[in-house]
N, CA, C and O of each residue as an XYZ file, in Angstrom:
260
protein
N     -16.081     -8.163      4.898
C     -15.761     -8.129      3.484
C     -16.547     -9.195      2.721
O     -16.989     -8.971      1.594
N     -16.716    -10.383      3.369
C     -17.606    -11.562      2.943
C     -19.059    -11.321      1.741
O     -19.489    -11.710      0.655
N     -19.388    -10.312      2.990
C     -20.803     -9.624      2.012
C     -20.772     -8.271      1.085
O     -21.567     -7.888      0.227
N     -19.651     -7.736      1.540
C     -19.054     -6.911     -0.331
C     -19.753     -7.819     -1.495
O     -19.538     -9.014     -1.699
N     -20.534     -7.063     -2.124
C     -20.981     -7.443     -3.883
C     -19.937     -7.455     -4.546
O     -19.948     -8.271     -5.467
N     -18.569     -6.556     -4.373
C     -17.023     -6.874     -5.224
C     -16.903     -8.012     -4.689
O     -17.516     -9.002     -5.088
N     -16.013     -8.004     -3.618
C     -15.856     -9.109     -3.337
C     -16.592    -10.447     -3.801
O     -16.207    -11.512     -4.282
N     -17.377    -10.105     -3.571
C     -18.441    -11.684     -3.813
C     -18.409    -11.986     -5.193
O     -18.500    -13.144     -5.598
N     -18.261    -10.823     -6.078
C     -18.129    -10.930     -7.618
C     -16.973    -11.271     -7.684
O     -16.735    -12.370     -8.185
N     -16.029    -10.552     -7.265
C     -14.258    -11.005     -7.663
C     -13.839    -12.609     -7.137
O     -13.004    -13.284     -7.740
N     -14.521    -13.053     -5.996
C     -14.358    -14.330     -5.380
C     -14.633    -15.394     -7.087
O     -13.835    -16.134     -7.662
N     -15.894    -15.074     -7.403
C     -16.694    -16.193     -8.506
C     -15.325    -15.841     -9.688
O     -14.602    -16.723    -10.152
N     -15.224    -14.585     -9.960
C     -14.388    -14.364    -10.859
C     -13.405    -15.643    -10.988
O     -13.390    -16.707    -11.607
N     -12.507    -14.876     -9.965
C     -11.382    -15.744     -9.757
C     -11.448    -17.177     -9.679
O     -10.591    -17.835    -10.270
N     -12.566    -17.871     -8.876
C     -12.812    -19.259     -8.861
C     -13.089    -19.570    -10.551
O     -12.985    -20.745    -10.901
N     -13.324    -18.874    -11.251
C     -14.569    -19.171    -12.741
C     -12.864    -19.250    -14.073
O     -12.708    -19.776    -15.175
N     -11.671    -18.185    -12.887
C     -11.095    -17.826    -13.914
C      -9.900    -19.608    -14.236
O      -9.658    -20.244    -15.261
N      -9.430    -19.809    -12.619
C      -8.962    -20.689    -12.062
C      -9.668    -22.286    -12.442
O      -9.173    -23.323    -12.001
N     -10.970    -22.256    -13.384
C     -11.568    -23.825    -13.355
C     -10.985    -23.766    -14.909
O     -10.629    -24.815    -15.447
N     -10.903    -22.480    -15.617
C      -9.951    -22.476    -16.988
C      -8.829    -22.649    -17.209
O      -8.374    -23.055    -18.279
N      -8.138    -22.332    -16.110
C      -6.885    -22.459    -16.232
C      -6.310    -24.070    -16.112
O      -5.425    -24.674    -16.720
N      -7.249    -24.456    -15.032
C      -6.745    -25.871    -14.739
C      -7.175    -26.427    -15.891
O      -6.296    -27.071    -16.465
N      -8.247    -26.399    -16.436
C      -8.549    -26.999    -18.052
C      -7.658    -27.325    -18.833
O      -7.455    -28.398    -19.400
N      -6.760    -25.737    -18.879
C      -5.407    -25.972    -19.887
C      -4.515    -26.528    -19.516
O      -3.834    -27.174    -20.312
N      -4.165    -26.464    -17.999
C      -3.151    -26.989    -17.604
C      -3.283    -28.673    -17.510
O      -2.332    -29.450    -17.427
N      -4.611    -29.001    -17.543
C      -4.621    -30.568    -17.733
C      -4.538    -31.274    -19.299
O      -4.427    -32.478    -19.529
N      -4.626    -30.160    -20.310
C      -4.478    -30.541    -21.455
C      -2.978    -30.461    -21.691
O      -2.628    -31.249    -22.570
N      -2.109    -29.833    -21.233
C      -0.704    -29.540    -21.259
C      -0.336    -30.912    -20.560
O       0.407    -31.721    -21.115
N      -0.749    -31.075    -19.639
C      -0.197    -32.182    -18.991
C      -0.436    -33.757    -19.276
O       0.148    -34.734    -18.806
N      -1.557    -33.662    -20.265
C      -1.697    -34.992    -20.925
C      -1.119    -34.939    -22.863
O      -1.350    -35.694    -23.808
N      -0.460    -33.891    -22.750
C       0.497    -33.433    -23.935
C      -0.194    -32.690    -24.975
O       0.465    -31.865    -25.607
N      -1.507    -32.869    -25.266
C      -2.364    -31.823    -26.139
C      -2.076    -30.237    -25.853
O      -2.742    -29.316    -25.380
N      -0.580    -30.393    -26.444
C      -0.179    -29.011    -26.440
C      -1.368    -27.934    -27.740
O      -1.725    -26.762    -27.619
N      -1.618    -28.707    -28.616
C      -2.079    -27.748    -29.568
C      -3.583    -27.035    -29.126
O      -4.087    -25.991    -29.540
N      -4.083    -28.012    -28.132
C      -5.313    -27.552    -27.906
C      -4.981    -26.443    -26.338
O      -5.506    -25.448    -25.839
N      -4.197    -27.051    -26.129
C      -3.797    -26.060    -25.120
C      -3.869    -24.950    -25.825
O      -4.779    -24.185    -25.505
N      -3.005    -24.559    -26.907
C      -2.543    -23.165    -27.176
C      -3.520    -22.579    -27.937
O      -3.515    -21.363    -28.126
N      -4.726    -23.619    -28.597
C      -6.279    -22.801    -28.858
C      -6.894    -22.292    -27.549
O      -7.240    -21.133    -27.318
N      -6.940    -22.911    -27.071
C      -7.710    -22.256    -25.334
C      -6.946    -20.782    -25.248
O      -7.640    -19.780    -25.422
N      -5.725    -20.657    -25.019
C      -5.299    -19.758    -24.823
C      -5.269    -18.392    -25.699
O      -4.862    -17.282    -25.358
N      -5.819    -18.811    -26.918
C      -6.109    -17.842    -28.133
C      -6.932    -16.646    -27.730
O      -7.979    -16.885    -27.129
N      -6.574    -15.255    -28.001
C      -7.291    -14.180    -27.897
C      -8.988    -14.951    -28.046
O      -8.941    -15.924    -28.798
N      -9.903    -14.775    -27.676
C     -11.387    -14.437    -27.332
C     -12.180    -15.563    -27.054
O     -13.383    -15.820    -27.039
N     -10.990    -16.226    -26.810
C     -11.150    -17.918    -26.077
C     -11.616    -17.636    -24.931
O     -11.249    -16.580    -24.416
N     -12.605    -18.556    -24.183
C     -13.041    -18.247    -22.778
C     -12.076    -17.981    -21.791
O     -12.474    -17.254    -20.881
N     -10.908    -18.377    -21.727
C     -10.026    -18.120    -20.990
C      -9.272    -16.624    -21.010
O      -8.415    -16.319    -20.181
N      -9.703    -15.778    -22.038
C      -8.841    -14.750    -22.541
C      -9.917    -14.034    -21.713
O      -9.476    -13.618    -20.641
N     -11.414    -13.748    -21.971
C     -12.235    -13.606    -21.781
C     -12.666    -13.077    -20.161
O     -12.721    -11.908    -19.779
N     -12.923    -14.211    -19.432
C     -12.649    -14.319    -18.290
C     -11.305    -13.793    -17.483
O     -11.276    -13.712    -16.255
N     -10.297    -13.480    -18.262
C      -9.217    -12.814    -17.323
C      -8.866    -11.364    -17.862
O      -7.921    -10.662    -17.500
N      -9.823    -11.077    -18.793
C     -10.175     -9.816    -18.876
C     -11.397     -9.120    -18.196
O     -11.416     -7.912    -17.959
N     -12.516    -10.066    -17.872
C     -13.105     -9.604    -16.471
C     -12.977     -9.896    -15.687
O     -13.621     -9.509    -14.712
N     -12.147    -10.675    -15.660
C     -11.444    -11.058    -13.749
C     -10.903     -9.284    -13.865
O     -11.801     -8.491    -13.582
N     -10.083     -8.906    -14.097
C      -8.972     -8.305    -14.406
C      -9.761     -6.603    -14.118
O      -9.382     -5.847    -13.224
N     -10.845     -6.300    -15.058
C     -11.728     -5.177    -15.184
C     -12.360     -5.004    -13.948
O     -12.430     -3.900    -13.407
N     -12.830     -6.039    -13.464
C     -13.867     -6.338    -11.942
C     -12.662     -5.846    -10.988
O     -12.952     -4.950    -10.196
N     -11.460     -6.292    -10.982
C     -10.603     -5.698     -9.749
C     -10.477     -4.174     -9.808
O     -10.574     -3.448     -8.819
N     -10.249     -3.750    -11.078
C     -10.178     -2.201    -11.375
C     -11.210     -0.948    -10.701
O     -11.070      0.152    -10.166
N     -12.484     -2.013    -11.156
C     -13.643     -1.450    -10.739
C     -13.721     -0.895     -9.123
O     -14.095      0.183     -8.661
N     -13.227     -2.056     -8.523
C     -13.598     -2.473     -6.919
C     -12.155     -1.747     -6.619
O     -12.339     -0.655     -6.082
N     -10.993     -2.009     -6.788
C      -9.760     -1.088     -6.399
C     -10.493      0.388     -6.268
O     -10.426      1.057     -5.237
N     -11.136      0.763     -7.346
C     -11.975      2.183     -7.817
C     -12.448      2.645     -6.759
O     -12.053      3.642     -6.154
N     -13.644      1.673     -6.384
C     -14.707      2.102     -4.942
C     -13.890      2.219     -4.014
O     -14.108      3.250     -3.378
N     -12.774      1.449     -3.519
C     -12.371      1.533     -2.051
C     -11.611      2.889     -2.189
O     -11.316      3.080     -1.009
N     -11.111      3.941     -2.872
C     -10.428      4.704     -2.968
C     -10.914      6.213     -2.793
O     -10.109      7.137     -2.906
């Protein structure tokens, strides 16, 4: 599965989606709630990215079927 092109795409995905998330979650946690809740705004990189995290699984669910 290692050398699957999904896979290998969905791996970066997920790692790419996960370095955003911790972003927000370190702004939450040093109390910059407001900037937190811009990150999280529709077409914010974070919205972004977990709409092709999200599309890329669809895709690849697709092929194996």
């Amino acid at each position: 599965m290692a050398g699957d092109a999904n896979y290998v795409r969905a791996k970066k995905l997920h790692s790419e989606f996960h370095q955003f998330a911790g972003a927000i979650a370190q702004k939450i946690e040093r109390g910059d709630l407001d900037a937190a809740k811009h990150d999280l705004d529709l077409g914010k990189p974070f919205d972004e990215k977990t709409k092709e995290l999200t599309k890329h699984m669809m895709v690849w669910r697709k092929s194996l079927q």
